[in-house]
C-alpha positions in Angstrom: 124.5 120.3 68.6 123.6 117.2 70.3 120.2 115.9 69.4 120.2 113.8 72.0 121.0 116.1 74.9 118.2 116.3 77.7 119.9 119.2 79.4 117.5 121.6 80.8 114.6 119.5 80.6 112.3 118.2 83.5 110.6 114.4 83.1 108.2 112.4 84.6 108.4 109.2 85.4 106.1 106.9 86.9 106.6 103.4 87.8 110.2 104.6 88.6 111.1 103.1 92.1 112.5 99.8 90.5 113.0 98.0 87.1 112.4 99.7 83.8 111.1 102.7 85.4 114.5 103.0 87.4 116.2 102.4 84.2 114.4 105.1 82.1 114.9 107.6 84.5 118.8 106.9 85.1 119.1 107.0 81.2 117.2 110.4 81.3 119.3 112.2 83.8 122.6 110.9 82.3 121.5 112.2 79.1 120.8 115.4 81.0 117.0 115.8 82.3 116.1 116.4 85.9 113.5 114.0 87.1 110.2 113.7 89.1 110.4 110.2 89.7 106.7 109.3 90.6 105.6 105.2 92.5 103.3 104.0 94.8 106.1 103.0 97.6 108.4 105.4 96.5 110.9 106.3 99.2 110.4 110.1 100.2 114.4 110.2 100.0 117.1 107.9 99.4 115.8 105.5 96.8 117.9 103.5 94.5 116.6 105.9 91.7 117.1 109.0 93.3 120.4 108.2 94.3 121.0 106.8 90.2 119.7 110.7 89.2 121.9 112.6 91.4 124.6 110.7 90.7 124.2 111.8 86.8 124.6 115.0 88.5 120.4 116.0 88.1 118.3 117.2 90.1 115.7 114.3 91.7 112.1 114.6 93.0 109.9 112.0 94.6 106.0 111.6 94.4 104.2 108.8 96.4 101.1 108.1 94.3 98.5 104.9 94.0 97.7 104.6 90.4 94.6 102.2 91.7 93.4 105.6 93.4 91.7 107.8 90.5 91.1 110.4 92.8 95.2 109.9 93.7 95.6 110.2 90.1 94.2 113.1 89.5 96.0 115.3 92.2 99.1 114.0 90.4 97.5 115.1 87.2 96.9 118.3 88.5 100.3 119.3 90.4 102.1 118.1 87.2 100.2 120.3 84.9 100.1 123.4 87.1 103.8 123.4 87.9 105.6 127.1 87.6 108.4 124.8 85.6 106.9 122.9 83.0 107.0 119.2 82.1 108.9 118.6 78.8 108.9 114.6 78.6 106.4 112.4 80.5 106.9 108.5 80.6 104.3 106.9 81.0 105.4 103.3 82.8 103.2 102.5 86.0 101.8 99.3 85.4 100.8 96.3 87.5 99.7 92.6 86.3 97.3 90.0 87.4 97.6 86.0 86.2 94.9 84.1 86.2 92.8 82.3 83.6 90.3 83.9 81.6 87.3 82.0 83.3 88.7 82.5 86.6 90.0 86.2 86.2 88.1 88.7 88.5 86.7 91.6 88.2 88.4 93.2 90.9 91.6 92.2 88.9 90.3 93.4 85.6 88.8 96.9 87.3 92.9 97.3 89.3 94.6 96.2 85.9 92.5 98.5 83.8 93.0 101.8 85.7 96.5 101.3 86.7 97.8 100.3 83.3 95.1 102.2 81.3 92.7 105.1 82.8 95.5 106.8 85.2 98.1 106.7 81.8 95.0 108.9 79.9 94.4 110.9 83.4 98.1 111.7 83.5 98.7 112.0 79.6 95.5 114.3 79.2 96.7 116.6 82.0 100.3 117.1 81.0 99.4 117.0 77.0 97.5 119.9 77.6 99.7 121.9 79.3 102.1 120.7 76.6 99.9 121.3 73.7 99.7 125.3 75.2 103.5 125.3 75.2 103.6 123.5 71.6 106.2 121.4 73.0 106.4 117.8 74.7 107.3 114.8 74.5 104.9 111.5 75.8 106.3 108.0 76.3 104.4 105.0 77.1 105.4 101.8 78.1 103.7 99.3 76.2 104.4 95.6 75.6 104.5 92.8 73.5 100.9 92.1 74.6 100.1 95.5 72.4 100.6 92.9 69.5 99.5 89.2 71.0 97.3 87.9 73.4 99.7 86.2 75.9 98.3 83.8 78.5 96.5 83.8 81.6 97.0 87.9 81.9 93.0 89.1 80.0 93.1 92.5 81.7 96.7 93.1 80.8 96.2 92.8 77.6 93.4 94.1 77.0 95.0 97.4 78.8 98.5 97.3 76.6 96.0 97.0 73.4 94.5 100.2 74.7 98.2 101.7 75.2 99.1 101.2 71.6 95.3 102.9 70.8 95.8 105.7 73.1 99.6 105.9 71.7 98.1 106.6 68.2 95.1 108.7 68.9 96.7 111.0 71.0 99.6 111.5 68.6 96.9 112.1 65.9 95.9 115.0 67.7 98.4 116.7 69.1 101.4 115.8 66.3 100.5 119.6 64.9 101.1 120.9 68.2 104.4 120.2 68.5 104.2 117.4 71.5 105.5 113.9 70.2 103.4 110.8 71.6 105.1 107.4 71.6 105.4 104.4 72.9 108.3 101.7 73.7 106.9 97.6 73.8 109.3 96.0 76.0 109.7 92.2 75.8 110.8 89.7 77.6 112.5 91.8 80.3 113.9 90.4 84.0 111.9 92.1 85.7 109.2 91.4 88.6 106.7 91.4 86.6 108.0 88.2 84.5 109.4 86.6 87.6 106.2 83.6 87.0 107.5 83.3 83.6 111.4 82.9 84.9 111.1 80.6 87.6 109.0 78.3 85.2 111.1 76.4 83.3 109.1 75.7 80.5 107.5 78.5 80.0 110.9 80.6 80.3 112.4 77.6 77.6 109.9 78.2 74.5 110.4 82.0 75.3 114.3 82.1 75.3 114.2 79.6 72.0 111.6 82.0 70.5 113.9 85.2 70.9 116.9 86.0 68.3 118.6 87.8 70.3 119.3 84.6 73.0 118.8 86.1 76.2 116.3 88.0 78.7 116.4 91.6 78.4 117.5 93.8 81.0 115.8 97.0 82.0 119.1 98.3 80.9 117.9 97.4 77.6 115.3 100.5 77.1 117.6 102.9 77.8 118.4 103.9 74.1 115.0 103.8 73.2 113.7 106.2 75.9 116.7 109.0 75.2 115.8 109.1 71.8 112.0 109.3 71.8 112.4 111.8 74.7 115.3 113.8 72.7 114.7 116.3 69.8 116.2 113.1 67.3 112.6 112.2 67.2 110.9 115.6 66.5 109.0 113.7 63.4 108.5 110.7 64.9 104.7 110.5 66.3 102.3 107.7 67.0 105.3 104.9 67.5 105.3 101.6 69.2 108.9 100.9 69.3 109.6 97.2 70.4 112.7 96.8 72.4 112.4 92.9 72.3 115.6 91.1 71.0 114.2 90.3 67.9 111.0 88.4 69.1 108.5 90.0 66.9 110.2 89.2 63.9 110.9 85.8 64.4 
């Protein structure tokens, strides 16, 4: 047997229009799951993601949702947990990011960073771990960062969100690691993504961050693809309470 063959299994994954959402979710469904591919301004039908699932020959659902909107949130939390099929692998990626400088970062930025990065990951993972703790199956991914680990610059609220992630990651897995649901995360680093398009198009800042990683390049969303199958697949039934970095070598260095 394959211990890395999804076949059968539904996941969730938010943040999944574009980037390393699309990314996990096309590495999902070639490895076998059908996917629920949740995003704010996710196309109702014909998205770039839906079109990379069904091509892997899965089945695709989309699910317009604001993660700024608790109340949004909670819905989703809701219909996921409820559902006559059950949710075997959530990923947890939606995320936004605000840049400014700590003494000028606002609290409407901190308040929109926190709950789409932090409180709707818990409102989701709480829902679905549930349901998945009743089942004594699951698996829960989060996308964390290298910001789990430093401090970065100019980005308070994200940080102090992706510090939460790598909390949440641990506590969560500390409770329901007896119950048969895995709870994980993956820290990305310095991926081309829109997120780090500020950091690309500087040329210093993008210098001293390429010199910094081993590996010599950017990473592509491509890039997480390994890591998601297998923290998704039954090749990590004893792994629990992970951050995996996915980061070309940067945290070693």
């Amino acid at each position: 047997m394959n211990p890395f063959d999804l076949t059968g299994r539904l996941a969730v994954v938010t943040g999944a229009r574009r980037g390393i959402g699309r990314a996990m979710a096309r590495a999902l469904a070639e490895a076998g799951a059908d996917v629920i591919g949740v995003s704010a301004n996710l196309e109702e039908t014909g998205s770039d993601v839906e079109k990379d699932v069904v091509g892997a020959g899965r089945t695709f659902e989309a699910i317009q949702t604001d993660f700024a909107d608790p109340a949004a949130v909670r819905v989703l939390a809701d219909d996921l947990a409820r559902r006559e099929r059950p949710v075997d692998i959530l990923v947890n990626n939606a995320g936004t990011i605000r840049r400014a400088a700590a003494a000028e970062h606002s609290e409407d930025d901190w308040n929109l960073v926190l709950q789409v990065n932090l409180s709707a990951q818990f409102a989701l993972a709480k829902a679905v771990g549930a349901a998945m703790v009743r089942r004594s199956q699951g698996k829960i991914i989060f996308t964390a960062s290298l910001l789990s680990y430093q401090g970065g610059i100019t980005v308070p609220g994200y940080t102090a969100a992706k510090h939460g992630i790598a909390g949440l990651t641990k506590a969560l897995a500390n409770e329901w690691a007896a119950h048969g649901v895995n709870v994980n995360a993956i820290a990305p680093g310095y991926i081309a993504t829109d997120n780090t398009q500020a950091l690309r198009g500087d040329p210093m800042r993008s210098s001293a961050i390429l010199e910094r990683i081993p590996a010599g390049r950017w990473g592509q969303a491509e890039d997480l693809a390994g890591a998601t199958v297998f923290l998704a697949s039954d090749a990590a039934a004893y792994v629990h309470g992970t951050i995996l970095p996915v980061d070309g070598g940067w945290l070693g260095r």
